[in-house]
N, C-alpha and C positions, 0 to 999 in steps of 0.2 A: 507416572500418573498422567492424565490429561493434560493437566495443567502444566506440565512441567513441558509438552509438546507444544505449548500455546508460546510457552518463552521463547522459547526457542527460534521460535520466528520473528521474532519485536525488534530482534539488532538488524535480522536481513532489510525488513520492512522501514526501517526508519535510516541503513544505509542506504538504500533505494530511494527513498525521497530525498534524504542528503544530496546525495547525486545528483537526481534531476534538478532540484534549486542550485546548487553550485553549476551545472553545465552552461547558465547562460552567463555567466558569472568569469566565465572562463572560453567560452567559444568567442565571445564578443570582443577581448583582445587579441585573441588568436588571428580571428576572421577579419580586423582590422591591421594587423602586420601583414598578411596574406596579398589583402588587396589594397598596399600604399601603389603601385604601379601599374592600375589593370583596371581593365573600359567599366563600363558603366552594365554590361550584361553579365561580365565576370563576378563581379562584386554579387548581382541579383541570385547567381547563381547558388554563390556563396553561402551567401545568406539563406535562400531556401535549402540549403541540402543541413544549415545550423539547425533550422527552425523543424523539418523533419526528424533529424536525429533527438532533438528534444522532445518533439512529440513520440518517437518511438519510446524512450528511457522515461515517459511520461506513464505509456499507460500501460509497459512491463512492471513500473515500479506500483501503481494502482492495481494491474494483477495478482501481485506477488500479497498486497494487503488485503485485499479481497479473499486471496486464499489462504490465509492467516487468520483475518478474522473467522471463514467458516469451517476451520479446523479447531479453532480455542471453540467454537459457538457448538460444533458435535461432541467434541470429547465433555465440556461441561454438562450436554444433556445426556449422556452418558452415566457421567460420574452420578448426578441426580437421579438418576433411573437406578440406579445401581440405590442409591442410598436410601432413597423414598421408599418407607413400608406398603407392601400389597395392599394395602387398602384404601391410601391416603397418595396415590401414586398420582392420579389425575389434579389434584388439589397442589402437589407441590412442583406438578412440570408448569403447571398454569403459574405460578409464583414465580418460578424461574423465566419464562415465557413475557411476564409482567418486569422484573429485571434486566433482562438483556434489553427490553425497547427501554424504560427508563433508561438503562446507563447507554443507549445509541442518542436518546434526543438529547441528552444532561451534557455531551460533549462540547 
């Protein structure tokens, strides 16, 4: 079903953030063994190539959930299109339409 396509992506999604919060966590002892013996532009260097790769793993891992959310956000108005009677169809995408922004601001 839909739904069960929406799971599916919640471990990638929430590995993905995993990641980026642990990468500073872990670059910043790395990057400080690196440069105990190195100038003062080596270190900068350093540091900028830490702070880009976290920024990359930053907003692959907000892609990855973006694309998650509007895969659960199609297949639910799906499943509803599918289940709403012919005549009452516009009345219960509006109801769904009214749930998805509640449960996006309730977060």
């Amino acid at each position: 079903t839909a739904f069960a396509r929406r799971d599916s992506f919640e471990p990638i999604s929430i590995a993905l953030l995993n990641l980026c919060a642990n990468f500073q966590l872990i670059a910043t002892p790395v990057a400080s063994l690196l440069t105990t013996h190195s100038t003062i532009v080596e270190e900068a260097a350093g540091a900028l190539f830490f702070e880009l790769a976290s920024m990359i793993i930053m907003v692959i891992a907000t892609s990855s959930c973006g694309i998650a959310a509007a895969l659960g956000y199609c297949g639910g108005l799906q499943v509803v299109n599918q289940i709403a009677p012919r005549g009452r169809r516009a009345e219960v995408v509006s109801a769904f339409f009214i749930c998805c922004f509640c449960a996006t601001r309730c977060r």
